[in-house]
C-alpha positions in Angstrom: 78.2 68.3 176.7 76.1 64.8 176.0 74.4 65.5 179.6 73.6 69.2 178.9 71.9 68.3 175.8 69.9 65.7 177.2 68.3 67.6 179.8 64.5 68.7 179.5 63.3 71.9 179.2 59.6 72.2 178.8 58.9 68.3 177.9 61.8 68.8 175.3 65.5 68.0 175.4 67.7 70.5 175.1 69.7 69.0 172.0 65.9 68.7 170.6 65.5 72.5 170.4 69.2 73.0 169.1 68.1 70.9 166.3 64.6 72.9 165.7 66.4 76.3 165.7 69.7 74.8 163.3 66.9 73.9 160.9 65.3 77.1 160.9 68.7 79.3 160.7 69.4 76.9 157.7 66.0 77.7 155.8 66.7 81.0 156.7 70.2 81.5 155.1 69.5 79.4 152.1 66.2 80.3 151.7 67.1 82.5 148.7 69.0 80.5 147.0 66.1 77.5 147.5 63.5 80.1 146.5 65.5 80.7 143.3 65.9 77.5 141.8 62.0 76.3 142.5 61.5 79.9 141.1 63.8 78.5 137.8 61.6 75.1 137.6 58.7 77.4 137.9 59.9 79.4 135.3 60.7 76.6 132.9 56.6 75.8 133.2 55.3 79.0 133.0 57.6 81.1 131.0 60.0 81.1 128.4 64.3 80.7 128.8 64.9 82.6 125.9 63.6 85.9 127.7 65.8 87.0 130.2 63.7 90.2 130.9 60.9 88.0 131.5 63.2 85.7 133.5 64.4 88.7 135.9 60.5 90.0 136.1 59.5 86.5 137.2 62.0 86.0 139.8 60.9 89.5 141.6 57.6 88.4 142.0 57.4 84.7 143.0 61.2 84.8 145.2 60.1 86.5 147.9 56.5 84.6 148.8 58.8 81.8 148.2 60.9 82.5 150.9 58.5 83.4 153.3 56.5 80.3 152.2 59.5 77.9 152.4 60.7 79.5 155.9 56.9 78.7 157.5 56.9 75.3 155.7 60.1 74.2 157.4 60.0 75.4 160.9 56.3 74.3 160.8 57.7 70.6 160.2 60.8 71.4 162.1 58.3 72.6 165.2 56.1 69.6 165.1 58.8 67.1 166.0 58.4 68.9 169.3 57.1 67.4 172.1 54.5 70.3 173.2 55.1 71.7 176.6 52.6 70.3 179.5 52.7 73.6 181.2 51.3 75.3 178.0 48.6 72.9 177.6 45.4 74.6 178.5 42.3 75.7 177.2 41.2 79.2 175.5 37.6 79.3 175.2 36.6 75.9 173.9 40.1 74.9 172.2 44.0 74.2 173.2 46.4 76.2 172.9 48.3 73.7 170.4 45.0 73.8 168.9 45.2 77.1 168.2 48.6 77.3 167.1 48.2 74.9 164.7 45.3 76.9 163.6 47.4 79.9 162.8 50.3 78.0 161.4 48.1 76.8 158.9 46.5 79.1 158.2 49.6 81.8 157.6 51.1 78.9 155.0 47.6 79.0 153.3 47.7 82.9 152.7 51.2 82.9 151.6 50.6 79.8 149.1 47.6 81.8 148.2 50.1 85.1 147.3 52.5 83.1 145.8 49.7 81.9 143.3 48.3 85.6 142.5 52.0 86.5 141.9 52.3 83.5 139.5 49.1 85.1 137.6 50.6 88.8 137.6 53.2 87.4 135.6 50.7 85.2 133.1 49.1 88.8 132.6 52.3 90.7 131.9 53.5 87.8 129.7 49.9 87.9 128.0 50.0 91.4 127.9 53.0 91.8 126.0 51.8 89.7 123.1 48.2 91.7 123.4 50.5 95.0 122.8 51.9 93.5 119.8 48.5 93.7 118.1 46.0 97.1 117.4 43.5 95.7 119.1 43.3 97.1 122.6 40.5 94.8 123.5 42.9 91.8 124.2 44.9 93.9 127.0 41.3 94.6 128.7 40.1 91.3 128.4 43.7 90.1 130.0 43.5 93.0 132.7 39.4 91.6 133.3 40.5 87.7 134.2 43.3 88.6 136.0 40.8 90.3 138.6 38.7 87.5 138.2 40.9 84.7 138.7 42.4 86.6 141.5 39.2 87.1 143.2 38.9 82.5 142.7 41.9 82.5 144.5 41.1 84.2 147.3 37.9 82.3 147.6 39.7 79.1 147.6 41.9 80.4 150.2 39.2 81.2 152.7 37.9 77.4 151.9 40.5 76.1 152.5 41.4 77.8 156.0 37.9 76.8 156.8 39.1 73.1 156.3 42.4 72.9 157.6 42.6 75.8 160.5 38.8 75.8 161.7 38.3 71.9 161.0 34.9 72.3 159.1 33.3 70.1 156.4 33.7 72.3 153.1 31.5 70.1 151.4 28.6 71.2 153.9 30.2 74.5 153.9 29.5 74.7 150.3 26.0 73.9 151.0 25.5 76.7 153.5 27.3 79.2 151.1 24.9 78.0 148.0 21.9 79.0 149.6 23.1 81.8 151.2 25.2 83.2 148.0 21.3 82.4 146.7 20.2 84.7 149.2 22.9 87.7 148.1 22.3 87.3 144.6 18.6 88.2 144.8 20.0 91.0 147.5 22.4 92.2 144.8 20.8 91.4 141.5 22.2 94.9 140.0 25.4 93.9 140.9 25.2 90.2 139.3 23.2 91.6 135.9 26.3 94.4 136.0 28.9 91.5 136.6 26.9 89.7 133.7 27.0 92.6 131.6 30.6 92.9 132.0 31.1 89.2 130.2 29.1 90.5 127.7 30.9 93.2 126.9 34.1 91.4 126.3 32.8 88.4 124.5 30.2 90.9 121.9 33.2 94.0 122.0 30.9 96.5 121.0 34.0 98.5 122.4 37.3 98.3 123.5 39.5 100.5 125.9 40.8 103.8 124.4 37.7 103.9 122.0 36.1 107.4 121.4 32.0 106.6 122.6 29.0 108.4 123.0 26.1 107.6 125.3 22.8 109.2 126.2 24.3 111.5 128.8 27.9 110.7 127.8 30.6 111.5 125.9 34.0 110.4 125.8 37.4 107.4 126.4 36.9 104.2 127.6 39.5 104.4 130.5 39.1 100.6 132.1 36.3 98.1 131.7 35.8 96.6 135.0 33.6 93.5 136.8 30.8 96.2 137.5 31.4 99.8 135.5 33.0 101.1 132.9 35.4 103.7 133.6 35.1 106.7 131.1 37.2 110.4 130.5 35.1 112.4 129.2 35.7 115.4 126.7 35.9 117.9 129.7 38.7 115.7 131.6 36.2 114.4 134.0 36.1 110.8 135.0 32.8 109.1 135.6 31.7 105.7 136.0 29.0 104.1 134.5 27.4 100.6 135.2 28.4 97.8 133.0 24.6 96.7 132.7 23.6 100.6 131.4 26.6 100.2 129.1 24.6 97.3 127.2 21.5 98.5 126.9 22.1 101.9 126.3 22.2 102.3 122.4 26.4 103.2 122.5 27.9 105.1 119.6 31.5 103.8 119.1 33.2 106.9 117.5 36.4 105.2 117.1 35.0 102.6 114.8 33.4 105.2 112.0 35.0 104.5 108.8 34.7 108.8 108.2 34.0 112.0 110.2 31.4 114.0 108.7 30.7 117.6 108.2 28.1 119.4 107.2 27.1 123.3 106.6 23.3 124.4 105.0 23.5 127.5 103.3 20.4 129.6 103.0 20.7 132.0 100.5 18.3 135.1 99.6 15.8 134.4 97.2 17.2 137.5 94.8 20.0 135.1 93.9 20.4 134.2 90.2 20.9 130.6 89.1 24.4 131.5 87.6 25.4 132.9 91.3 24.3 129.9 92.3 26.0 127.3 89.8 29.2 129.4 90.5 29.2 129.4 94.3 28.5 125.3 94.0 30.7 125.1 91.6 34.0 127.1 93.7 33.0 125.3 97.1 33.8 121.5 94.5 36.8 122.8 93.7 37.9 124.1 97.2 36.7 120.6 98.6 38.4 118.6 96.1 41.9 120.2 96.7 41.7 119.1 100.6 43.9 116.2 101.2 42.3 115.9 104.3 38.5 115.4 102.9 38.2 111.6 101.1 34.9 112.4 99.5 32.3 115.1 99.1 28.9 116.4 98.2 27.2 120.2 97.5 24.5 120.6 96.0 21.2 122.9 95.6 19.1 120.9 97.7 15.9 122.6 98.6 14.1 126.0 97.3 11.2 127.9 98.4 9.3 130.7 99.4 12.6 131.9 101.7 15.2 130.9 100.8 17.4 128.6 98.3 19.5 126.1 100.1 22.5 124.7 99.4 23.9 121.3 101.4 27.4 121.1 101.9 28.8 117.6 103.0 32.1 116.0 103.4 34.1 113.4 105.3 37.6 113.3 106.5 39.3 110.2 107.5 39.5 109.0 111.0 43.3 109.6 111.2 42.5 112.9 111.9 41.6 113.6 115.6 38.9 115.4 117.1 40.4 119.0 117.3 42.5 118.4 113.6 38.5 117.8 112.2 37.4 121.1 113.8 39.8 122.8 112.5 39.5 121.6 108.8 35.4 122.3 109.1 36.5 125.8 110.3 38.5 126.3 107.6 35.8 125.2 105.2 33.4 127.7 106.7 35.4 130.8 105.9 36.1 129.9 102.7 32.4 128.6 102.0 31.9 132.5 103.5 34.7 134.0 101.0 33.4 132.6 97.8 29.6 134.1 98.9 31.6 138.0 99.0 33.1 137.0 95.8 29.8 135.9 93.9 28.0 139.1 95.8 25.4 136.4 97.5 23.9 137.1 100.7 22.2 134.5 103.5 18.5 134.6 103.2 16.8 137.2 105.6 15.5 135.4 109.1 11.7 134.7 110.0 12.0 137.6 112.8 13.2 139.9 109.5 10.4 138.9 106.9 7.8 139.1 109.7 9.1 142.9 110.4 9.3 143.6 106.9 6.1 143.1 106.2 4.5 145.1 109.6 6.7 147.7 108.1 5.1 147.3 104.7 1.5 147.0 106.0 
């Protein structure tokens, strides 16, 4: 048996390769339970014990880049204790083959240790998120929802740096160099994107507005839906989704709905001319009452603002709470315009006669 495992096979002996593979069957069969307990120390850094939700969350999305990162990591050090094989030993283009191999090995644990990371931050964000839903303030689960992209996005970049410097051999520091002035370059290229990128800090930092607000734009009207790196993502009033650059959103003069204290309505009344002041005094003084036994309308106003030539006119305002949403408030200012209608049939007043009627009239007259 001692002579069968010292034989050579490819440079190698033959008990060398046993040993190799037993290592990498071992990582493999207690790869999950290694994966869990540096997933528990993890934990304890990252998380809380108390939580065992957040415990059971964590473990499903840092076990399994763990074991995939801890199964490279040991036949990787398990492989290199390999002598590697003569007859193998040539050139691809300008580099070995071990060359290469090495290359890829690397690089594979890079992305992996990469993905582990972005899992660790998907779980940062969920914690963060649950204390964000905790509070009114939707602005907080945006903001959360923003870094993770961003930080995600850093990751990868240090990823690609570092396969740069550990599979392809280069200098980052020179890399660096390269990718200032040539990042230089693609900023001018893409200066709407960067002012839109800017625009996007600017928004969370200022929080003119905050996901789930009501706004309303030049050409727009409608929810915030997602506040990204470049847009804004907005439903409008007619279900439709558009998208709107981040930089337009900040220097576009933006009514926030959602943060009006009150909704207001109004109605003008134009009444004929051939109505008495007592007509008058009774219709203003009907449409207080009415007003002032809605629940839903906090404060009011009607008076006779205007008279003339035409027509008297009386100005109806009130305002309802923001509680009330947008169809509720329709339906309240309908319901003030029949009745506004109703008290007119009751005092016997009519709506002044149009501009296209008095100019008639008096063709017929002349």
């Amino acid at each position: 048996m001692e002579k069968i495992l010292q034989q050579y096979f490819l440079n190698n002996t033959i008990g060398s390769y046993l040993l190799v593979f037993g290592s990498i069957v071992l990582a493999i069969v207690c790869k999950r339970l290694i994966s869990k307990y540096f997933a528990n120390l993890l934990y304890k850094m990252v998380g809380q014990n108390s939580n065992n939700f957040r415990r059971k969350a964590f473990l499903e999305l840092v076990v399994q880049p763990l074991d995939v990162f801890l199964v490279l990591l040991v036949s990787l050090i398990a492989i290199d204790e390999l002598r590697f094989p003569q007859a193998l030993d040539f050139r691809i283009y300008h580099i070995t083959v071990k060359q290469l191999l090495d290359s890829v090995g690397n690089g594979t644990l890079i992305v992996i240790f990469i993905w582990l990371c972005i899992r660790v931050i998907d779980f940062i964000a969920l914690m963060l998120e649950e204390k964000a839903n905790l509070t009114s303030d939707q602005t907080d689960n945006q903001l959360i929802v923003f870094f993770k992209d961003f930080f995600k996005v850093i990751l990868v970049i240090i990823g690609v740096l570092l396969i740069f410097r550990f599979s392809f051999n280069k200098d980052v520091s020179n890399l660096l160099t390269g990718l200032s002035i040539v990042g230089a370059a693609i900023a001018l290229a893409t200066r709407e994107s960067m002012e839109n990128l800017i625009a996007s800090f600017i928004i969370f930092f200022d929080k003119p507005f905050a996901t789930g607000d009501l706004v309303k734009g030049n050409n727009f009207s409608g929810y915030i839906e997602k506040i990204g790196l470049r847009s804004t993502r907005i439903r409008t009033l007619e279900k439709t989704l558009i998208t709107v650059p981040n930089k337009q959103m900040v220097d576009t003069i933006i009514d926030n709905v959602s943060l009006r204290l009150q909704r207001k309505g109004e109605l003008k009344l134009e009444i004929s001319l051939k109505t008495s002041g007592k007509q008058i005094q009774d219709l203003i003084q009907s449409a207080r009452t009415f007003l002032a036994a809605q629940h839903e309308v906090e404060n009011f106003m009607v008076a006779l603002s205007e008279t003339g030539k035409n027509a008297h006119i009386i100005s109806i305002d009130y305002f309802a709470g923001m509680t009330q949403n947008l169809e509720e408030f329709i339906m309240l200012r309908e319901k003030i315009n029949l009745s506004v209608i109703d008290m007119m049939e009751q005092t016997e007043i009519e709506f002044a006669a149009s501009n296209v009627e008095v100019v008639l009239a008096k063709h017929a007259n002349g």
